[in-house]
C-alpha positions in Angstrom: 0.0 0.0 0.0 1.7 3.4 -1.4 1.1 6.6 1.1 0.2 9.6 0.0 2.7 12.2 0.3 0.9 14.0 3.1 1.0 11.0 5.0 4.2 10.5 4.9 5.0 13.4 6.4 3.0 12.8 9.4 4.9 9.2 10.0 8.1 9.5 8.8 8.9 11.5 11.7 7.9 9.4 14.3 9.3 6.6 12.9 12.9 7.8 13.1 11.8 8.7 16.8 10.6 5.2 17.8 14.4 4.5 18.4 14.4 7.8 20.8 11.6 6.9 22.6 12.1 3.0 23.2 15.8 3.7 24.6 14.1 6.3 27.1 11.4 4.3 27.9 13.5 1.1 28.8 16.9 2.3 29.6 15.8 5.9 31.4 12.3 6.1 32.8 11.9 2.6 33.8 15.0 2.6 35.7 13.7 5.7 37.8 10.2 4.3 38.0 11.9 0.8 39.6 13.9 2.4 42.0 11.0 4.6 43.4 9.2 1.5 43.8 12.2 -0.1 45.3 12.3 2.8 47.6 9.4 1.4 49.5 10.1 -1.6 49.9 12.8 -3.4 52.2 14.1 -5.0 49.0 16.1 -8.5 48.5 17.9 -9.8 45.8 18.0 -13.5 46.4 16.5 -15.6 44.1 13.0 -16.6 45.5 12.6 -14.2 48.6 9.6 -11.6 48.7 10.7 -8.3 48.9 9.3 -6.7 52.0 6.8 -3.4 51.8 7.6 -1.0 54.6 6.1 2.6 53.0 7.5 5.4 54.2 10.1 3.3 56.6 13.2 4.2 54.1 12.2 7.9 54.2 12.0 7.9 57.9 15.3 6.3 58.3 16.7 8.9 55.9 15.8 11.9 57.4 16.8 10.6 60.6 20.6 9.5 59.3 23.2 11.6 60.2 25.1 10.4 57.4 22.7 11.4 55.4 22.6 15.1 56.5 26.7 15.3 56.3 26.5 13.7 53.0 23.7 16.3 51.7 25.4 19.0 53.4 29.2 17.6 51.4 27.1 17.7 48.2 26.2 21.3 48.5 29.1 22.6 49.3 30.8 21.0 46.3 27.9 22.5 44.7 28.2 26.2 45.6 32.3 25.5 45.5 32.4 24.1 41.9 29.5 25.8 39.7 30.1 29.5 40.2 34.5 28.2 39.9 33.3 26.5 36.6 30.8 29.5 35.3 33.5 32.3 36.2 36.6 30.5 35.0 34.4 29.9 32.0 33.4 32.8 30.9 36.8 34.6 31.2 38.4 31.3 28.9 35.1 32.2 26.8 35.8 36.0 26.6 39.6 36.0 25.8 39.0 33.6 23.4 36.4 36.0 22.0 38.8 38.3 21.9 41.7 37.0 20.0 42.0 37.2 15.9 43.3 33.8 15.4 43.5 30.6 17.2 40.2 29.7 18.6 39.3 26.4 17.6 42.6 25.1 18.8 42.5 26.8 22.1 39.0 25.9 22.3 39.6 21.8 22.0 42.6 22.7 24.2 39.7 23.9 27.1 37.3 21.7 25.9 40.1 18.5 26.7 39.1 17.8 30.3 35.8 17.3 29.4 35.9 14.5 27.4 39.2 12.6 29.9 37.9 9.8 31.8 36.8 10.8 35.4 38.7 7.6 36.3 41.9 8.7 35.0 41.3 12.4 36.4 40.5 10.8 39.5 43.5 8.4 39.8 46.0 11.4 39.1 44.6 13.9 41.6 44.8 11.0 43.7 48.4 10.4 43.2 48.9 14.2 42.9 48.0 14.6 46.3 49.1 11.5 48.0 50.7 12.4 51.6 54.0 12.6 52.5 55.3 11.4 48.8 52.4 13.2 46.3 53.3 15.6 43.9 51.6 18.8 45.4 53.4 18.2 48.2 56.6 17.9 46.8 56.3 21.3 45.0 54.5 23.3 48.4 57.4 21.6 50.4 60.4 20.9 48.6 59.9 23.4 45.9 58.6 26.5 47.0 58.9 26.1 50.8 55.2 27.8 51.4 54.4 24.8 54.3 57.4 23.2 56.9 56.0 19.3 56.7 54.1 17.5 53.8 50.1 17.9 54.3 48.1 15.2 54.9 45.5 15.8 52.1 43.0 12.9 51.7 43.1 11.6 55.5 42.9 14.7 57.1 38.9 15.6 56.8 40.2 19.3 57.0 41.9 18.8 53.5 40.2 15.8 51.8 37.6 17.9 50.2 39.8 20.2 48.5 41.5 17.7 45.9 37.7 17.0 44.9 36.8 20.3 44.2 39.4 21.6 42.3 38.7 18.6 39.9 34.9 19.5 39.7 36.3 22.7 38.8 38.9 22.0 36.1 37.2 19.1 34.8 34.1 21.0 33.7 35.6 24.5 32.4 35.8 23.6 28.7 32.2 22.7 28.5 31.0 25.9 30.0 33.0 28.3 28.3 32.6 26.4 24.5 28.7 27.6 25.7 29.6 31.0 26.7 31.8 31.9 23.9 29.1 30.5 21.2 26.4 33.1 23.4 28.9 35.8 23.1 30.1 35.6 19.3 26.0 36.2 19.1 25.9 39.7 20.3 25.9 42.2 18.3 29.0 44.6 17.9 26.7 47.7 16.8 25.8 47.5 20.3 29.1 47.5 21.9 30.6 50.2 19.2 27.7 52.9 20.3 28.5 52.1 23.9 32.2 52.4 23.0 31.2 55.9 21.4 29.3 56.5 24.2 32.2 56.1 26.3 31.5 53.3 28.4 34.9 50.9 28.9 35.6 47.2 28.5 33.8 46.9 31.8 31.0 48.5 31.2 30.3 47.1 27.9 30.3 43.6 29.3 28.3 43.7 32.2 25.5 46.1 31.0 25.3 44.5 27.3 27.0 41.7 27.1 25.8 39.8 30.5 22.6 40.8 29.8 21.6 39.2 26.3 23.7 36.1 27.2 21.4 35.5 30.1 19.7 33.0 29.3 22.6 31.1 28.3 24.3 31.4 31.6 20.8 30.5 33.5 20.9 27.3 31.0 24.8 26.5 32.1 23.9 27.0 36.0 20.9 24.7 35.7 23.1 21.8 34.2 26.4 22.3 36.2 24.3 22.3 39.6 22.6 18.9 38.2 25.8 17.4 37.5 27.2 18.8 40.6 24.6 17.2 42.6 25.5 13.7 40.6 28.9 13.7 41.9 30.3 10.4 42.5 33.2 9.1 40.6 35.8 11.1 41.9 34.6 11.1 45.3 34.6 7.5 44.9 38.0 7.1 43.7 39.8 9.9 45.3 38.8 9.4 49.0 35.3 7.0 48.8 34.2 9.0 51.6 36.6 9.0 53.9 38.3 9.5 56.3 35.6 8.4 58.8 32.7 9.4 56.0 33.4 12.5 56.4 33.6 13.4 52.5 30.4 10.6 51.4 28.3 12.6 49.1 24.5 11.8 48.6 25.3 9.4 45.5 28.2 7.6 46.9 26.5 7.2 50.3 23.4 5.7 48.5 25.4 3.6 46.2 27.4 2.1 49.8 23.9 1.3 51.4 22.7 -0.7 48.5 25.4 -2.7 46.8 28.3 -2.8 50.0 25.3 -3.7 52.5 22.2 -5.0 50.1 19.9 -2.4 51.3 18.5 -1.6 47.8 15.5 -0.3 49.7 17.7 2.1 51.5 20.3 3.6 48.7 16.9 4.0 46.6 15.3 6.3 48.9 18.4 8.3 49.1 18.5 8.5 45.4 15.2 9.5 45.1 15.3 12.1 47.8 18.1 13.9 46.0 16.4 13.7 42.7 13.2 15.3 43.8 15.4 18.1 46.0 17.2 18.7 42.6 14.3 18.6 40.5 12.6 21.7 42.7 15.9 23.4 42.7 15.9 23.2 39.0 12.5 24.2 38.4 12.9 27.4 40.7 15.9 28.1 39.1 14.5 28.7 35.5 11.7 30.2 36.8 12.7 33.3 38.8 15.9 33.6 36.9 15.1 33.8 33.4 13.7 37.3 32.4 13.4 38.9 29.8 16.2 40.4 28.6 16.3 44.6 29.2 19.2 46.5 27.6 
């Protein structure tokens, strides 16, 4: 049977989205509907055995762990330590690369390098780097520039052992920011900035009353999706220190991911995860909605 031509424009379309839809629907939103479900129940793994329903029980016991609250309140402060370091480190890569003649894409896959390393190998090196006595960064604080008398004990001192972390949050998300930012900024007009030249306004000036301004929603965008991936951090937590020393770096996803495959309580590390996921998706939600304006020149 031959389709009309009209036809076929209302099915072709969702034909080459059935592919789309079927890896969300199986691979995504099942996934998070299973673990919600999980979340209620005491759950077991062993071949046979009925998974308990206890309701609200792993909510309770959430709210109620102090683990919990120190890994929430670890997550956060990664949070407000690594988005606004990634958004301003950004956007001055993203404005001097705006700036030059000649040489952006290299120095742009240059930035944009990080982004696309393994977190494992990032991980494993910051590790190393900051191994105490013998790590690099050591080395060069001690034995180089003299700034400290004795090697710092850097990931089993719980004074220290956040520090590596974050300055790999940082670093490792710069490039993907600032490829954004510069592609907002090489949008805006130069008429604009020439008459506020004329006008006399400087660099400064120019930048944060016409250039901030009609990138806004571009940096609302980047802060929505570096706080989501902030709030997802795990890997290098996991690798660099896996919550120590004594939990006290665990973040929400690592501390979830302990409860349910290091002690089987699927139940547990479920209602953790979802927890976090609701908390985000409110933060989120406010986020584009009092921050996004219309943009006023």
């Amino acid at each position: 049977m031959k389709l009309s031509l009209q036809t076929q424009k209302k099915v072709i379309p969702y034909l080459f989205l059935i592919p789309a839809i079927t890896f969300f629907l199986v691979f995504q939103l099942f996934p998070i509907i299973k673990g919600i479900q999980m979340s209620f129940y005491n759950w077991s793994i062993m071949p046979g055995k009925v998974s308990e329903f206890i309701g609200w029980d792993n909510y309770t016991k959430a709210f109620n762990d102090p683990i919990v609250k120190l890994a929430a309140k670890n997550t956060l402060i990664y949070a407000l330590v690594t988005v606004p370091g990634q958004m301003i480190f950004a956007m001055m890569a993203a404005v001097l690369l705006n700036t030059i003649p000649k040489g952006k894409g290299l120095f742009r896959a240059l930035y944009y390098l990080p982004v696309v390393t393994s977190w494992v190998i990032v991980s494993l090196l910051i590790r190393y780097m900051f191994q105490s006595p013998q790590g690099v960064v050591n080395y060069i604080l001690v034995d180089l520039l003299h700034i400290v008398d004795s090697p710092i004990p850097w990931l089993i001192d719980r004074r220290y052992a956040f520090i590596p972390i974050c300055i790999l949050g940082i670093w490792k998300g710069i490039g993907w920011s600032m490829v954004i930012y510069l592609a907002a900024l090489q949008s805006v007009p130069k008429e604009l900035e020439e008459v506020a030249e004329i006008d006399g306004a400087n660099g400064w000036q120019r930048f944060w009353n016409i250039t901030v301004p009609l990138i806004s929603p571009t940096i609302v965008f980047t802060l929505v999706m570096l706080l989501i991936g902030a709030f997802n951090v795990f890997i290098s937590v996991m690798i660099i220190t896996n919550g120590g020393p004594m939990q006290q770096t665990e973040v929400l996803l690592l501390y979830g991911y302990h409860q349910a495959f290091d002690f089987l309580k699927f139940g547990y590390g479920s209602a953790i995860s979802t927890m976090m996921a609701i908390a985000l998706t409110v933060a989120s939600f406010l986020q584009m909605k009092f921050l996004r304006r219309p943009v006023e020149i």
